[in-house]
C-alpha angles and dihedrals in degrees: 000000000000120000103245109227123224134236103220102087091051118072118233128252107274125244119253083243082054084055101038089055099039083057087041092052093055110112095244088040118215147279132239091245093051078054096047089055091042097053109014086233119140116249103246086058093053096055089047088054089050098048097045121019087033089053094047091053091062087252123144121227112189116168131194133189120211114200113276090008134091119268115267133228126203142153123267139184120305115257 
């Protein structure tokens, strides 16, 4: 009978939240097209997330827009 192996050393999948932060806390942050590509979300549906379950959460968004670049997206201190 085969040895059944156990989960516990292998990390999970990350969530697409996981994976939302871990872009948002770069130090250049992140843009909605680089968001797009993560989570296959459209991007209306990304900057509802941030500005929703992101803000629940007691996170931070603050964005910034350098001349000829997208606009970033980053996390900031809490309020």
């Amino acid at each position: 009978m085969p040895s059944k192996s156990t989960s516990k050393n292998k990390k999970p999948n990350a969530t697409k939240l996981d994976q939302i932060v871990t872009q948002l806390n770069r130090n250049n942050g992140v843009s909605i097209p680089e968001l797009v590509k993560t989570t296959g979300w459209q991007a209306h549906s990304i900057r509802g997330f941030m500005s929703g379950s992101l803000k629940k959460r007691g996170l931070v968004v603050a964005s910034s827009k350098q001349e000829g670049r997208d606009r970033r997206y980053r996390l900031t201190e809490s309020a």
